[in-house]
N, C-alpha and C positions, 0 to 999 in steps of 0.2 A: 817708268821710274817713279812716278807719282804715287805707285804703293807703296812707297818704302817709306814714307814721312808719314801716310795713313797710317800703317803698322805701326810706325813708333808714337803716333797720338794713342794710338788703343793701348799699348804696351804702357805709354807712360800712365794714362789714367787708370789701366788692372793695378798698376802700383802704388799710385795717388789712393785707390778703394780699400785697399789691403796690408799696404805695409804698418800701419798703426798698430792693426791686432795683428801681425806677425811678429812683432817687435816684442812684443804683451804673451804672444805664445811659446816662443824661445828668448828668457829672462837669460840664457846661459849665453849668449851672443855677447853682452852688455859685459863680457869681461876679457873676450877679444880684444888685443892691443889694436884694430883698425877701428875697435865701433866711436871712440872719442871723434874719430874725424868723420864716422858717417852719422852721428847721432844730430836729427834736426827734427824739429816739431813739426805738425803738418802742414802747415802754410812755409816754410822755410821749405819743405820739400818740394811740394807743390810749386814753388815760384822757381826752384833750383830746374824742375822737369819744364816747366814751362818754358821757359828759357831757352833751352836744348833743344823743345819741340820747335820753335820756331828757328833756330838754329839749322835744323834739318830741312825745314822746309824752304830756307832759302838759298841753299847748301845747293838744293836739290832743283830749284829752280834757275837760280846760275848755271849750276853743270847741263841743263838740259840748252839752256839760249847760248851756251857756249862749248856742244861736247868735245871739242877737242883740245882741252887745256889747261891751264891749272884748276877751274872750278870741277871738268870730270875726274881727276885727279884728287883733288880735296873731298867730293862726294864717294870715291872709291874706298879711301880712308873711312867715310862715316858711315858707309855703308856697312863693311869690315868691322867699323866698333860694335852695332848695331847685331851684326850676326855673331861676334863675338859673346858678345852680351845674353845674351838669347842661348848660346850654349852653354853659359856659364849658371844660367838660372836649372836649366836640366840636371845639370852636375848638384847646382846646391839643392835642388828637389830630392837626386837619391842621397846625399850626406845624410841633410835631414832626415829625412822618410817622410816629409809630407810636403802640401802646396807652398810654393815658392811665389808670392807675388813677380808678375812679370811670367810664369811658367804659359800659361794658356795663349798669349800672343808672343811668345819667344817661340812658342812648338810652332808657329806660324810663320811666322820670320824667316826662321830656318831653310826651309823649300822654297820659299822665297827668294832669300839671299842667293842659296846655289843655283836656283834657274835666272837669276842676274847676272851674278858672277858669267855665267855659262856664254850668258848673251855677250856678254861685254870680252868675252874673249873671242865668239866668232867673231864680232864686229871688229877685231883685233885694237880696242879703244886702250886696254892693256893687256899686257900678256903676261904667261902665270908666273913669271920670274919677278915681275912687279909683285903681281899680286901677292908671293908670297910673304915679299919685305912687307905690302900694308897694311897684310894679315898679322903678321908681326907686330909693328907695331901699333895695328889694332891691340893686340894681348899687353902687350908692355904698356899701353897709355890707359887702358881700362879703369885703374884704380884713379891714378892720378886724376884724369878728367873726370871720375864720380866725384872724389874730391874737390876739386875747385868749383863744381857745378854748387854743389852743396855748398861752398863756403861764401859761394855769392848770395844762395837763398839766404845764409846765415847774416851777411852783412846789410844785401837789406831788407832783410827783415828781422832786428837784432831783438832779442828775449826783455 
């Protein structure tokens, strides 16, 4: 289980390195009605992923001292965002047609998550009819939760 918060420190720092000059390389994003809410400077980012990472990690540390319970349940969800996330970076790689910060540890992720997933259903800890509601709303909290994340970086660390 301890990969999975590894994974997302590397994921969040491929994106902490890159997303500045991605931002810089598609100027045509910047008219997208969602970029106002994900538009933050780099240390507003950086403190927004920061955040998250440790979020994960203790996410991840609770679900393992407790797996039978609301924490492996809440870890299943962040799990889910996480793999979610990581698909989503693939998808915006071929829109684009080029590198997606987060693409090189989301291709990672991915095999990751489903030989988790895989476990966590022989172990019968959830089964796939959960799963698929947290996959769910893994997909439906995505935005939102970039959002607030971001808007905490924003507050404090305000311009």
């Amino acid at each position: 289980m301890w990969i999975l918060p590894l994974l997302e420190l590397l994921h969040n720092l491929e994106e902490t390195m890159f997303m500045d000059s991605f931002w810089r390389d598609h100027p045509g994003i910047q008219s997208l009605p969602f970029y106002k809410f994900v538009q933050a400077t780099d240390l507003q980012f950086t403190v927004s992923v920061v955040i998250l990472t440790v979020l994960v990690f203790l996410i991840t540390y609770l679900a393992i001292k407790h797996p039978k319970g609301k924490w492996m349940s809440l870890f299943m969800v962040v799990a889910s965002l996480i793999f979610v996330n990581a698909i989503i970076h693939v998808i915006q790689t071929i829109i684009f047609g080029s590198y997606v910060p987060g693409l090189i540890t989301g291709v990672l992720i991915i095999p990751y998550s489903l030989i988790l997933f895989h476990r966590i259903f022989q172990e019968k800890i959830i089964n796939k009819s959960t799963m698929a509601i947290i996959l769910l709303m893994a997909l439906i909290l995505q935005i939102p939760i970039i959002i607030a994340a971001l808007s905490i970086g924003k507050i404090l660390i305000p311009i």
